[in-house]
TIKOL-83936 format. One line per 5 residues: number of its first residue (from 1); their letters; for each residue x, y negated, z negated of N, C-alpha, C. Coordinates in Angstrom, 3 decimals. Last residue first. Example, Ala and Ser with C-alpha at 12.3 -4.5 7.8 and 13.67 -1.06 7.14 Angstrom:
<nodes>
2	sa	12.850/2.250/-7.080/13.670/1.060/-7.140/12.900/-0.030/-7.870; 13.190/5.690/-7.800/12.300/4.500/-7.800/13.200/3.300/-7.800
</nodes>
This chain:
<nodes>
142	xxxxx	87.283/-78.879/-122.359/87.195/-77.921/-121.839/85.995/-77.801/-120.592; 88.691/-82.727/-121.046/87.524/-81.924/-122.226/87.735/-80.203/-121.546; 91.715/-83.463/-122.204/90.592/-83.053/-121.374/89.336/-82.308/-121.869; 94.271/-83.773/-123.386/93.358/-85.110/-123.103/92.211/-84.421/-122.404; 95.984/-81.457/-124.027/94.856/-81.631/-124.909/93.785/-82.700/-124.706
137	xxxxx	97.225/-82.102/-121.281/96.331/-81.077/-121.032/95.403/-81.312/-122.953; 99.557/-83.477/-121.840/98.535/-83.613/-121.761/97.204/-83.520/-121.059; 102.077/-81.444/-122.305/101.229/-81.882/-123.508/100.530/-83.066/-123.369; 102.271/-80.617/-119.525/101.454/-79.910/-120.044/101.456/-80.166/-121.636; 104.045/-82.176/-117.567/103.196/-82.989/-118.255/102.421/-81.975/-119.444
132	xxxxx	105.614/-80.846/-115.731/105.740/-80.974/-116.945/105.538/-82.157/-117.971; 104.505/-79.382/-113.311/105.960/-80.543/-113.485/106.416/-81.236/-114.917; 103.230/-77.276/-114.416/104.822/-76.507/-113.629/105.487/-78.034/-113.225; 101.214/-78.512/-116.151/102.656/-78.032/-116.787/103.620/-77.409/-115.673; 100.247/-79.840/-113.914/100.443/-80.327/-115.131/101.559/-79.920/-115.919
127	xxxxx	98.667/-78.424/-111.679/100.021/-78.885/-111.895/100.792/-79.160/-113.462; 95.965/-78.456/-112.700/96.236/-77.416/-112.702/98.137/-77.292/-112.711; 95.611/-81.340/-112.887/95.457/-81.123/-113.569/95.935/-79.686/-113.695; 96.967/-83.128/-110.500/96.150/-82.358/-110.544/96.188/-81.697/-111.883; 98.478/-86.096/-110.173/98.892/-85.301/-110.489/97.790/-84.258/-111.156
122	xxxxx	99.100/-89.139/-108.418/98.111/-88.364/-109.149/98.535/-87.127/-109.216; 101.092/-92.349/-108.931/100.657/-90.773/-108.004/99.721/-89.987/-108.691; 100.634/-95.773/-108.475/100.485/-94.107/-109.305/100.213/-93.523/-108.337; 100.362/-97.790/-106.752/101.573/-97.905/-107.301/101.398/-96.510/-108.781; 98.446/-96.827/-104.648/99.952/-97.557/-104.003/101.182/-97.536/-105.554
117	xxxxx	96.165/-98.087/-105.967/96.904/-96.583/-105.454/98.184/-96.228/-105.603; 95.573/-100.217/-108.588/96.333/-100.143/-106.783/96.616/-98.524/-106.621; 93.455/-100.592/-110.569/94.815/-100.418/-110.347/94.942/-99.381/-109.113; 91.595/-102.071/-112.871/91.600/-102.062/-111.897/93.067/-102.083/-110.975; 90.075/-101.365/-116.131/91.483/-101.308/-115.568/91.281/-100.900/-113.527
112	xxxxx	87.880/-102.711/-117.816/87.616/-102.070/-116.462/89.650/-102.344/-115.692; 85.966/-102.297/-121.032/87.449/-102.480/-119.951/87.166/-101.862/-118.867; 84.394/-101.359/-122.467/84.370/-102.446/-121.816/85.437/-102.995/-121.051; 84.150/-99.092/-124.066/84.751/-100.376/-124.720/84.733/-101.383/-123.611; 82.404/-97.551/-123.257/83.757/-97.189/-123.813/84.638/-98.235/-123.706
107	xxxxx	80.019/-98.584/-123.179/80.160/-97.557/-124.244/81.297/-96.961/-123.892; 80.290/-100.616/-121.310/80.509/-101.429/-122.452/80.366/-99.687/-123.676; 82.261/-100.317/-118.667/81.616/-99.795/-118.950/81.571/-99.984/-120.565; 84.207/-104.016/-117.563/83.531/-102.234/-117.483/83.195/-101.608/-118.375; 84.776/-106.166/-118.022/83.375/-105.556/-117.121/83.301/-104.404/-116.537
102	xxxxx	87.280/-108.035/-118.389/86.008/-107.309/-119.017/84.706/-106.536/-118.875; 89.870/-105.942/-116.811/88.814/-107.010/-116.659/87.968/-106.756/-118.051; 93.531/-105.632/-115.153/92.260/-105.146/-116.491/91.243/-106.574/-116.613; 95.150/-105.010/-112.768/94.512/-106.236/-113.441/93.684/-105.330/-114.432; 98.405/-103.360/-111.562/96.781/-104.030/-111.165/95.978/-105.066/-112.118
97	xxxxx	100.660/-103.058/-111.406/99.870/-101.659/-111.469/98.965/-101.786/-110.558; 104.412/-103.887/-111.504/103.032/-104.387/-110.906/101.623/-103.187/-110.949; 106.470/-102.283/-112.524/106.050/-101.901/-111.816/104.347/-102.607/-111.843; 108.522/-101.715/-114.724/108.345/-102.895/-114.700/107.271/-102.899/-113.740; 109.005/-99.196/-115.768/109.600/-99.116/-114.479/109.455/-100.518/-114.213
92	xxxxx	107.937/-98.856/-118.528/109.058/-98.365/-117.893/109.471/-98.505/-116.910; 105.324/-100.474/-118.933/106.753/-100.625/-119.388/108.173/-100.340/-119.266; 103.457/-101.660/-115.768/104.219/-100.413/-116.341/105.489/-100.850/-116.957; 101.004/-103.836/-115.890/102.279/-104.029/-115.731/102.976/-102.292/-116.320; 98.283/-106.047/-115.293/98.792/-104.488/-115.456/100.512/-104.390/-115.287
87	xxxxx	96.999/-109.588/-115.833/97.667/-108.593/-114.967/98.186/-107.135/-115.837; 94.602/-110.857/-116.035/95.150/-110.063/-116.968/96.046/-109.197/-116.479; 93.827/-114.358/-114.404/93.443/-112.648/-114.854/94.450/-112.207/-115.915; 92.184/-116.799/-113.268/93.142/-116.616/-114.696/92.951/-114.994/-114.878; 92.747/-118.172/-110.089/92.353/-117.530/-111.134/93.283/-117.009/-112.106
82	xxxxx	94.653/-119.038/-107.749/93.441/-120.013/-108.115/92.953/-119.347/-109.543; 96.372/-117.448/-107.262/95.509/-117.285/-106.315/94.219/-118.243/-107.122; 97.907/-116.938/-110.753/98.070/-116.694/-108.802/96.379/-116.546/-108.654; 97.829/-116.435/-113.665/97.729/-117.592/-112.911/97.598/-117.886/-111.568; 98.399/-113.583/-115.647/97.928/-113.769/-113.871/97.414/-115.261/-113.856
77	xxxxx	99.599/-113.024/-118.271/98.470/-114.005/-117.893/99.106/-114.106/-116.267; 99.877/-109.332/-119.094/100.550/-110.211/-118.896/99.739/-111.333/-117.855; 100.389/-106.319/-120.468/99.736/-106.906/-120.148/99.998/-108.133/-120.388; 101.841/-103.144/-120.183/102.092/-104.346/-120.368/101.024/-105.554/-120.042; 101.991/-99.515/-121.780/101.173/-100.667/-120.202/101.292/-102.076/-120.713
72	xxxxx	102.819/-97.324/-122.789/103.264/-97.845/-121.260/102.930/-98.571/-121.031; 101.427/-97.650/-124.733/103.180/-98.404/-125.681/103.469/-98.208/-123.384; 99.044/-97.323/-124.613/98.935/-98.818/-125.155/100.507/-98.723/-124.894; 98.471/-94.371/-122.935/98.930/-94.979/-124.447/99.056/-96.832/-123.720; 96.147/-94.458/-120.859/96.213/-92.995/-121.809/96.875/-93.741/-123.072
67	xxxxx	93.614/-96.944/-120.623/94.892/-96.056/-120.719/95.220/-95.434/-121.549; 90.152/-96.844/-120.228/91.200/-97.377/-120.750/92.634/-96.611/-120.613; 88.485/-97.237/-117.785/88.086/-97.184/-118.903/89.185/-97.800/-120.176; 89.913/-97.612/-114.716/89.824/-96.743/-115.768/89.147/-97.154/-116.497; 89.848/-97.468/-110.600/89.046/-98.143/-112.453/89.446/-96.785/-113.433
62	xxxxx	90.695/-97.930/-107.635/90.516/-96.990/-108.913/90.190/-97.630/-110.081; 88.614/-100.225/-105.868/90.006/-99.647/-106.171/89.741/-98.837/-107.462; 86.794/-100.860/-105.049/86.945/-100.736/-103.279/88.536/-100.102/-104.386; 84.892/-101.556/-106.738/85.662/-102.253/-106.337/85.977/-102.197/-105.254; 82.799/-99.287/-107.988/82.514/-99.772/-106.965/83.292/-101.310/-106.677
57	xxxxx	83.355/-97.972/-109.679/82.982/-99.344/-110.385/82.447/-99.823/-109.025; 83.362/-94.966/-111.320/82.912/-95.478/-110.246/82.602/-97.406/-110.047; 85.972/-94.225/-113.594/84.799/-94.578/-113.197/84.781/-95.147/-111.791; 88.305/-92.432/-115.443/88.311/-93.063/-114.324/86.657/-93.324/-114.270; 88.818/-90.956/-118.038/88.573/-92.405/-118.387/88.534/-92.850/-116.847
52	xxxxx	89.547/-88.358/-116.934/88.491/-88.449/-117.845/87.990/-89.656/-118.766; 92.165/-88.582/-115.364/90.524/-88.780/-114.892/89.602/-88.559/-115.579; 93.899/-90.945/-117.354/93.626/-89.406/-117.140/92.380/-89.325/-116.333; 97.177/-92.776/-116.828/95.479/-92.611/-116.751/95.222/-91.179/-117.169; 99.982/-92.784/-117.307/98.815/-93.798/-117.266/98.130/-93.815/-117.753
47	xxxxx	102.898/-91.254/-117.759/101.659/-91.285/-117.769/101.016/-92.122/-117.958; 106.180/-92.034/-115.685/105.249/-91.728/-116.802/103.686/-91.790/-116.898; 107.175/-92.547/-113.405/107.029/-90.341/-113.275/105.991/-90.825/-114.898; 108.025/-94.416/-112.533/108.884/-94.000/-113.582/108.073/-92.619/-114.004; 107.078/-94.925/-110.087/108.201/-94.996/-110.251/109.001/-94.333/-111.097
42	xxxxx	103.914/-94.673/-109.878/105.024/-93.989/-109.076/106.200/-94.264/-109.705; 102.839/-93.791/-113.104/103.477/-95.021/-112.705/104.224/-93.923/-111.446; 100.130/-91.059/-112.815/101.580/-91.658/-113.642/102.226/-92.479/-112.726; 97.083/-89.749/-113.725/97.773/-91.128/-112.542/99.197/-91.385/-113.480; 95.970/-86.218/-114.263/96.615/-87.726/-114.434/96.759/-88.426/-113.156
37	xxxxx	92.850/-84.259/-113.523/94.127/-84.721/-113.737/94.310/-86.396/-114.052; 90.101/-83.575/-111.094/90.547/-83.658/-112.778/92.281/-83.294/-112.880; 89.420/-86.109/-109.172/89.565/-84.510/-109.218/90.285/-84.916/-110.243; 87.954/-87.945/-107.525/87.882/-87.900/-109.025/88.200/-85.912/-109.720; 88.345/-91.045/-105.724/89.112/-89.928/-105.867/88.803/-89.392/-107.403
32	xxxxx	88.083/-93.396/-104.268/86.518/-92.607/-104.663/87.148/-91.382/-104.542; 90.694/-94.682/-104.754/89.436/-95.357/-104.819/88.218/-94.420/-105.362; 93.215/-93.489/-103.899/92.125/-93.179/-104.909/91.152/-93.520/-105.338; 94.164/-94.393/-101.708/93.902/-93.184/-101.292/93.253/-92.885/-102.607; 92.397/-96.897/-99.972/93.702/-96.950/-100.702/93.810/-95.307/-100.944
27	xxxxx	89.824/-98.387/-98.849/91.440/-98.370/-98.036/92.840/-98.018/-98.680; 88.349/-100.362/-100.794/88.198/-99.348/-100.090/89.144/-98.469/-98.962; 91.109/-102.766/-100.451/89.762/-102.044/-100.892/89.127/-101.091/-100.246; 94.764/-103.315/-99.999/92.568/-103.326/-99.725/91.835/-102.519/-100.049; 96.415/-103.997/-102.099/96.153/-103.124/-101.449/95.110/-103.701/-100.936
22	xxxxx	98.740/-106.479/-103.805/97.360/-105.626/-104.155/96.507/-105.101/-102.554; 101.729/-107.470/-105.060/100.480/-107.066/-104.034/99.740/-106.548/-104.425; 104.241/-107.554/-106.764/102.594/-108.564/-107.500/101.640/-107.866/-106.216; 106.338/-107.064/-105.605/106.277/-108.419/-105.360/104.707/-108.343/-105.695; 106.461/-104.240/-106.388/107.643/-105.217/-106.740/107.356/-106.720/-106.472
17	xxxxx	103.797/-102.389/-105.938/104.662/-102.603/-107.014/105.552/-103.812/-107.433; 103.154/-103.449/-103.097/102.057/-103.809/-104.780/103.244/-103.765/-106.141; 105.799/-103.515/-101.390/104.561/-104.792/-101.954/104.035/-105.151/-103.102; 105.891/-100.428/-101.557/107.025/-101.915/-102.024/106.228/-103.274/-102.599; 103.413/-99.679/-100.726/104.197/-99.195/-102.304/104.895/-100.404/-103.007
12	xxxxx	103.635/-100.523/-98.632/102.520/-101.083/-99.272/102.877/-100.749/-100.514; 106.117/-99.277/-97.201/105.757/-100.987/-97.491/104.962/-101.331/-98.252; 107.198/-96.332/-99.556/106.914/-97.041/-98.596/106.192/-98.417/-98.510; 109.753/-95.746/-101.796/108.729/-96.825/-101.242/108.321/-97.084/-100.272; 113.088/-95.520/-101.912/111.863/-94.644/-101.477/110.135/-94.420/-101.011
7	xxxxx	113.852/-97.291/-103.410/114.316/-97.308/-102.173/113.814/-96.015/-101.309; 113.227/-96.829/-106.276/112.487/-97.930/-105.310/113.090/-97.785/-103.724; 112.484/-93.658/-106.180/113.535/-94.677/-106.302/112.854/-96.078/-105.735; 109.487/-91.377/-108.023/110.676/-92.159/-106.942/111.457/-93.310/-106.892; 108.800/-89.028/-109.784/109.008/-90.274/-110.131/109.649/-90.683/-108.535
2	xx	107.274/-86.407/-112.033/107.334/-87.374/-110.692/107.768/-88.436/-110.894; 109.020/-84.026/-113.963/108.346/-85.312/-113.930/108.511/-85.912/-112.531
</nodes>
């Protein structure tokens, strides 16, 4: 399993994850990234996303559809910066993600999970089982 220390973080890592930041747009390394595999919390090595819920939303940041389980992801009222959002939160590592919206894609329910590079690593689908994710490899289509 991937995972790093917080004292392994580089600045923009540190930022988004631990103090609430959020990256720039277009400027992050998964934005318009869609090679088949997971996104797991940098920190705590657990599973997120799968690229078979990622979309093109044209934010300038990665979008899901929805997350792999409901029991990693915390969701919590964003009051900062003048607006009322939905902030992203990883259960295991506590780890700032990104925001979930209503305005994405309404034939898979309409969520648009909008989440920072900076705070998941991606993990290729062919990897999967030599780091040992390979029970979720059934999340994919053949």
């Amino acid at each position: 399993m991937l995972k790093k220390n917080i004292d392994e973080l580089n600045e923009m890592e540190y930022i988004v994850t631990q103090q609430n930041g959020t990256e720039p747009p277009f400027q992050n390394e998964y934005w318009n990234h869609f090679e088949k595999g997971i996104y797991v919390d940098k920190i705590s090595g657990r599973p997120l996303f799968t690229s078979e819920e990622k979309f093109d939303s044209s934010c300038g940041w990665p979008s899901f559809s929805k997350a792999l389980s409901d029991d990693e992801i915390i969701e919590l009222v964003d009051k900062s910066h003048g607006m009322v959002r939905t902030e992203v939160r990883s259960d295991s590592a506590n780890s700032h993600l990104g925001h979930v919206f209503n305005d994405g894609p309404k034939e898979t329910g309409g969520l648009r999970y909008c989440i920072n590079s900076a705070a998941v690593q991606f993990i290729p689908y062919d990897k999967l089982e030599e780091l040992g994710y390979s029970d979720l490899k059934g999340h994919f289509k053949s």
